[in-house]
VMD Tcl script that draws the C-alpha trace (Angstrom):
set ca {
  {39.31 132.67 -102.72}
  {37.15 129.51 -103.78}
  {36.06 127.36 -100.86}
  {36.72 123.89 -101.34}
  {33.45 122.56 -101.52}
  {32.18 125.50 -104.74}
  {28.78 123.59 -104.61}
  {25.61 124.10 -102.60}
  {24.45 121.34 -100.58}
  {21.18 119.56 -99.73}
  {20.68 117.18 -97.23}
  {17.79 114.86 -98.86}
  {17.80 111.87 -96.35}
  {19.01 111.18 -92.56}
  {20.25 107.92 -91.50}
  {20.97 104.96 -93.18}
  {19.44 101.46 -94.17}
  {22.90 99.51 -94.18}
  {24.06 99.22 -90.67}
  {28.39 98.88 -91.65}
  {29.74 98.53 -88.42}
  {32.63 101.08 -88.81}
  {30.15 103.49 -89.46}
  {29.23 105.61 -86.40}
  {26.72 108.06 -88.45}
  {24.97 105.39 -90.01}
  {24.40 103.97 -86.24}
  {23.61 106.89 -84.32}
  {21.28 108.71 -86.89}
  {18.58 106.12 -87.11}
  {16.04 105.71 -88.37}
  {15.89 106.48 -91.98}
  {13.97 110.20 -92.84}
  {13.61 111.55 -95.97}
  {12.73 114.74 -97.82}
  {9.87 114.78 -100.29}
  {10.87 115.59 -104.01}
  {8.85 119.11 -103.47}
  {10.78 119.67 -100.17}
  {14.14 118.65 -102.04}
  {13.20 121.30 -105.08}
  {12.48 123.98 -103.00}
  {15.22 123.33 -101.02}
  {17.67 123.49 -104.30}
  {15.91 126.69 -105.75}
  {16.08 128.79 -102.58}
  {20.03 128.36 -102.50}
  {20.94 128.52 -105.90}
  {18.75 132.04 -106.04}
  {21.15 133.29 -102.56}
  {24.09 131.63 -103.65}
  {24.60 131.51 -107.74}
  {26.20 128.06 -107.02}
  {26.32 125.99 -110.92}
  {26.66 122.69 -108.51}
  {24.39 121.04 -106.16}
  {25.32 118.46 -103.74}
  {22.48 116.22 -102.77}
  {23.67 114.88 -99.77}
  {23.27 111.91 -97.53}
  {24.90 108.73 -95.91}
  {23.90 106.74 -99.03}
  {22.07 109.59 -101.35}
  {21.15 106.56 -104.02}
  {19.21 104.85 -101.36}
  {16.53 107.48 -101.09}
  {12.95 106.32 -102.08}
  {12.62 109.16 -104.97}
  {16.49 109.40 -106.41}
  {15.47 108.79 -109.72}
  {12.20 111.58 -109.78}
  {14.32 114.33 -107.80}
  {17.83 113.96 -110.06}
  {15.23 113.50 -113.36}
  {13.18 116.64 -111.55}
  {16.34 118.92 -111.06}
  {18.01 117.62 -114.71}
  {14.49 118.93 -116.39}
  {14.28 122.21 -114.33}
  {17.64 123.43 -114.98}
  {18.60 122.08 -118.06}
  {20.41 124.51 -119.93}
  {21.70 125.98 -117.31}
  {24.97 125.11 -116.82}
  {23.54 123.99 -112.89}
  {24.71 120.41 -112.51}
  {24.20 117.77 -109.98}
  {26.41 115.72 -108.18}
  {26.06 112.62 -105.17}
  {29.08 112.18 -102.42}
  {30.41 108.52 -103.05}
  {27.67 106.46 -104.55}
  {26.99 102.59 -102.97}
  {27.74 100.22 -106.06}
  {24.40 98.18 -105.47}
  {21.79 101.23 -105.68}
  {24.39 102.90 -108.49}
  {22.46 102.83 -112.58}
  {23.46 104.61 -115.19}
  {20.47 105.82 -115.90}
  {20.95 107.88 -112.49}
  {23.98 109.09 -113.83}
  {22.82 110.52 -116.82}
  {21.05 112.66 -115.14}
  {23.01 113.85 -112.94}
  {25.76 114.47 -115.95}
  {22.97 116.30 -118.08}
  {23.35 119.76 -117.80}
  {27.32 119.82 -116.48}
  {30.45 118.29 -116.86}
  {30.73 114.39 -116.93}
  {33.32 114.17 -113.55}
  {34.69 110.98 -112.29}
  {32.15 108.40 -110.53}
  {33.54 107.67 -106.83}
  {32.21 104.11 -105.02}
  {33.59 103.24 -101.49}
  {34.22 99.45 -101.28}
  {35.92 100.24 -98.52}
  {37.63 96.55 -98.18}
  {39.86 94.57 -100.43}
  {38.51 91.33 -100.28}
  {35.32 89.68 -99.65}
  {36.31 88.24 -96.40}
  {37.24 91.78 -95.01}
  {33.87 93.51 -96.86}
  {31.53 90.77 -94.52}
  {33.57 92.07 -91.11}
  {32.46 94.92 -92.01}
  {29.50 93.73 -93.03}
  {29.48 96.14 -96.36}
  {28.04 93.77 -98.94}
  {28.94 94.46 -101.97}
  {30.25 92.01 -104.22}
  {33.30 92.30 -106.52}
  {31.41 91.15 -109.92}
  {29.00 93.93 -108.23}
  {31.82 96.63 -108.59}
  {32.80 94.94 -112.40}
  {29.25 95.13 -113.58}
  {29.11 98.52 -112.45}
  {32.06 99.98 -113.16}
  {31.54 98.63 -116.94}
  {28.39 100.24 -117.40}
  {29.83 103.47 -116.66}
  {32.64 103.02 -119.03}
  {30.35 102.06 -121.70}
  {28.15 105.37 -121.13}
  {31.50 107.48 -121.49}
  {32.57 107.92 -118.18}
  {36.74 107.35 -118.21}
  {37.43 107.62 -114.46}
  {36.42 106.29 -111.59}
  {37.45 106.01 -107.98}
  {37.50 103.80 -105.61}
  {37.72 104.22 -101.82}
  {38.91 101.86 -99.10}
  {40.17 101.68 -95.58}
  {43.25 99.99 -94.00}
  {43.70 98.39 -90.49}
  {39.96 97.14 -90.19}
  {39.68 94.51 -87.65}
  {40.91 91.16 -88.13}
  {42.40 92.70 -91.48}
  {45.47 90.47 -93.40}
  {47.89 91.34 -95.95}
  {46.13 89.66 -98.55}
  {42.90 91.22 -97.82}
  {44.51 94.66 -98.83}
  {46.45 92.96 -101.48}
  {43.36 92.19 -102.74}
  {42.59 96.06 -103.85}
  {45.19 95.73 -106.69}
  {43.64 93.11 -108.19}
  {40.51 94.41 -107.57}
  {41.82 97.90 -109.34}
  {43.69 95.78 -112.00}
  {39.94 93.79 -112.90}
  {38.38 97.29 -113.35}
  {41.15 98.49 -115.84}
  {40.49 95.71 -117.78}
  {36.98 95.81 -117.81}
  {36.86 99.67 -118.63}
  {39.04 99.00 -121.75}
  {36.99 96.43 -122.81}
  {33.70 98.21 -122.41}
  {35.44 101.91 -123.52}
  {37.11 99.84 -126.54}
  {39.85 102.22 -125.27}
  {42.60 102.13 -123.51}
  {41.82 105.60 -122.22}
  {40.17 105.01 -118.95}
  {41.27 105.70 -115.51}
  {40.59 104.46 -111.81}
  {41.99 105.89 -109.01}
  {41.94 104.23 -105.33}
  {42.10 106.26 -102.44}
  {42.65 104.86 -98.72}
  {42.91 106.06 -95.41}
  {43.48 104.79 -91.73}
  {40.61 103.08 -90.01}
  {40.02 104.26 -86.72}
  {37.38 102.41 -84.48}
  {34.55 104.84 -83.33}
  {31.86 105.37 -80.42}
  {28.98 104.00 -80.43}
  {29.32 101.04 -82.86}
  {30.13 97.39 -82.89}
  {33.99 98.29 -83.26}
  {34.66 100.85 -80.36}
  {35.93 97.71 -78.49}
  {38.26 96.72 -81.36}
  {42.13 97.43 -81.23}
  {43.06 99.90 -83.68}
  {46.33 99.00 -86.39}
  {49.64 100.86 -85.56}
  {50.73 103.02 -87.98}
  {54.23 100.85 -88.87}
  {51.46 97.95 -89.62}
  {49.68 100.24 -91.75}
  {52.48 101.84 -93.80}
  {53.63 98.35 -94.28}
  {50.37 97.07 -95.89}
  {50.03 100.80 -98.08}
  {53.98 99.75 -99.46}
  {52.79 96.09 -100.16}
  {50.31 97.67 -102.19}
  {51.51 100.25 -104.23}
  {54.36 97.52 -105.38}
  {51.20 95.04 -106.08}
  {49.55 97.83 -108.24}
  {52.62 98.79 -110.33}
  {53.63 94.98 -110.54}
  {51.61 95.15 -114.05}
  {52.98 97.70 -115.63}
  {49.68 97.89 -118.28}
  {47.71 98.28 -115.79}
  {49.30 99.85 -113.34}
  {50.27 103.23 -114.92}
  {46.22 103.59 -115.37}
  {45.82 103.13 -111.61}
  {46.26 106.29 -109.47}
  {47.27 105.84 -106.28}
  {46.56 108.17 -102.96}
  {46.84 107.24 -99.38}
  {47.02 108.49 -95.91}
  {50.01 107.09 -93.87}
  {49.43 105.74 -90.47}
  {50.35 108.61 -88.01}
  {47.33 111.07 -88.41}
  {44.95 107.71 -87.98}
  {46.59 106.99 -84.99}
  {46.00 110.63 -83.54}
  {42.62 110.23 -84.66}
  {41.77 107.30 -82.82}
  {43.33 108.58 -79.42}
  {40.85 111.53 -79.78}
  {37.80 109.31 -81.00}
  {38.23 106.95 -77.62}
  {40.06 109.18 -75.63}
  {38.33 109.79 -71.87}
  {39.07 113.71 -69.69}
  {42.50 112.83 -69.43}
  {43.17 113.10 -73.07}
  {41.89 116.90 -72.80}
  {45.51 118.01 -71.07}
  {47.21 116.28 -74.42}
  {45.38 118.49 -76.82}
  {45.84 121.47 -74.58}
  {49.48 120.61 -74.31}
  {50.09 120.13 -78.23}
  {48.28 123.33 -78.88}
  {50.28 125.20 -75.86}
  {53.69 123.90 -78.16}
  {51.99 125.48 -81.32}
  {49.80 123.13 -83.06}
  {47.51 124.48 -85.77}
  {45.34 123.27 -88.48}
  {46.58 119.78 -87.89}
  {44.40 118.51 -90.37}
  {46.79 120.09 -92.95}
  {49.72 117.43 -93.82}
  {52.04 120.51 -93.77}
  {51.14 121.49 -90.27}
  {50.73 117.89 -88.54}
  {53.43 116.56 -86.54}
  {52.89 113.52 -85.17}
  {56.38 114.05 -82.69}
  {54.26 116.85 -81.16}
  {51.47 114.83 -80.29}
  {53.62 111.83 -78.73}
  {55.73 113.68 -77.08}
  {52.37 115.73 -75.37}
  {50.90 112.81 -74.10}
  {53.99 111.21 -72.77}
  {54.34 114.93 -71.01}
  {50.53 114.22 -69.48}
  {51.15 110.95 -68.54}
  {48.70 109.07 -71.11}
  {49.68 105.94 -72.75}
  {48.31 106.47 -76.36}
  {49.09 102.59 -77.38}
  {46.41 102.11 -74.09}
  {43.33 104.32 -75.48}
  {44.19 103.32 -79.29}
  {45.74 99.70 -79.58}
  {44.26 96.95 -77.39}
  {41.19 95.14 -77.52}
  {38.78 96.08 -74.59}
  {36.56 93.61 -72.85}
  {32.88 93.11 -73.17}
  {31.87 94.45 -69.43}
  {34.53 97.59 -69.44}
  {33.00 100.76 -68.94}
  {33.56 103.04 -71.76}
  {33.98 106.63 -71.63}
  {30.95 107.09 -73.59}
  {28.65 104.87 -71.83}
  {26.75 107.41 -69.95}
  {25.57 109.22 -73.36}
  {22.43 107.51 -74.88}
  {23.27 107.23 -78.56}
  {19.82 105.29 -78.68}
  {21.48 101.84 -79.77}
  {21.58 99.03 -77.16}
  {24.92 98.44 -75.55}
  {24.74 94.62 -76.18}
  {22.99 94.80 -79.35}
  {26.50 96.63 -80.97}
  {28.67 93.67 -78.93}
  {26.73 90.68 -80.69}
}
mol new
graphics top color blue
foreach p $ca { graphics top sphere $p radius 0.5 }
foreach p [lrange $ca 0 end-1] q [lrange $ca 1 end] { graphics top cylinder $p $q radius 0.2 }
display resetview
């Protein structure tokens, strides 16, 4: 059986530079350390001699913001070429993205599909979250790649940040519709692809949001809908525009665990005494079972998940020292 991840992986940075507020990694893990290009290649040859892996993951919050990128993928590109040993980055940040960095990491395997994380519709939505990246950012990007082969490309995004709208999720369809267009005209074909993916966002520890009331899943599922009939409303451009999306339901499980306080401990113990397994699986997740455990232990799920708290309420969480400055994440 193949695991799902058939690569071997290298962590070449911790922490991150870019300080999105959904981001709980990219708060807790500062500051920013990195592995030297030697440390990185010795790292790489050790596990592909113990594993016979033909794919390394170089790994990282933001692997394209590491000092070296271009000298370790052009390193590892030289050393195995011919090889069939190719390299690949987790979701790539469109403003630290060049082809040139692609290339490499295409040189010795397939070409796959590129994969950027906007992560909101509009540019209202992206400064919330304070992720800045521009759409003509994304175009300029995205048309590069298309002129240096590549045919697909994905795009990821989340739904129910705070203060979110309609129209700032609406927004992704044009947004997908703009990068269609701009891959034909680049590709001079009308063979190119982009695919948007989108899931639930669910407010976290330990970072500006973990006061913030999190979207129900009806106002969720509601938005994804709007969507979908916004993509396919050009019918051009819309068959070239995959579509995949969580619903609501598992977010909203999510986020009772992620702020949930002891109390929420006799829910999971209750929804695993009634059979629950591998809930992470669609196929195994039922969202009736989790409801109807913490009505059984007395917790109010719409309490932990929904409202907005207050500036001076204590927090579950506020007797671990993440090493970030209470105030600091509510300014």
């Amino acid at each position: 059986a193949e695991s799902v991840h058939e690569r071997m992986s290298v962590e070449i940075f911790r922490g991150c530079t870019r300080g999105c507020r959904f981001c709980q990694a990219g708060m807790i893990t500062r500051p920013v350390r990195e592995r030297s290009i030697t440390g990185v290649g010795e790292m790489v040859q050790r596990g592909l001699d113990a594993t016979g892996f033909q794919e390394v993951g170089l790994l990282s919050l933001s692997s394209a913001d590491h000092s070296e990128i271009a000298g370790i993928t052009k390193g590892l590109a030289d050393r195995y070429e011919g090889t069939n040993t190719s390299l690949s980055l987790p979701s790539t940040r469109v403003d630290a993205f060049n082809i040139d960095l692609a290339n490499e990491l295409s040189r010795n395997g397939r070409r796959s599909g590129l994969t950027f994380a906007p992560e909101g519709g509009s540019e209202r939505i992206r400064k919330v979250i304070n992720k800045m990246v521009t759409e003509d950012d994304l175009i300029r990007t995205v048309t590069a790649a298309y002129s240096a082969g590549w045919r697909q490309v994905k795009l990821y995004f989340m739904c129910g940040l705070p203060t979110e709208t309609d129209e700032d999720v609406l927004e992704i369809a044009s947004m997908a519709h703009e990068v269609i267009r701009a891959g034909r005209a680049a590709a001079g074909t009308r063979d190119v692809r982009c695919t948007v993916s989108i899931g639930g966002f669910v407010p976290k520890p330990h970072t500006p949001f973990q006061w913030a009331g999190q979207a129900p899943p009806d106002v969720v599922d509601r938005r994804l809908r709007l969507l979908r009939e916004a993509i396919n409303a050009d019918r051009s451009l819309g068959r070239a525009v995959g579509y995949r999306y969580h619903d609501g339901k598992p977010a909203l499980v999510e986020g009772l665990l992620s702020r949930g306080d002891r109390r929420v401990g006799a829910v999971i113990r209750r929804v695993w005494a009634e059979g629950g397994r591998f809930d992470g699986w669609s196929e195994h997740f039922s969202y009736e079972r989790w409801m109807a455990a913490a009505a059984a232990a007395g917790v109010d799920v719409d309490w932990y998940t929904g409202r907005e708290r207050g500036e001076n309420e204590v927090l579950p969480w506020d007797h671990l020292d993440s090493g970030l400055d209470k105030d600091w994440l509510w300014s």
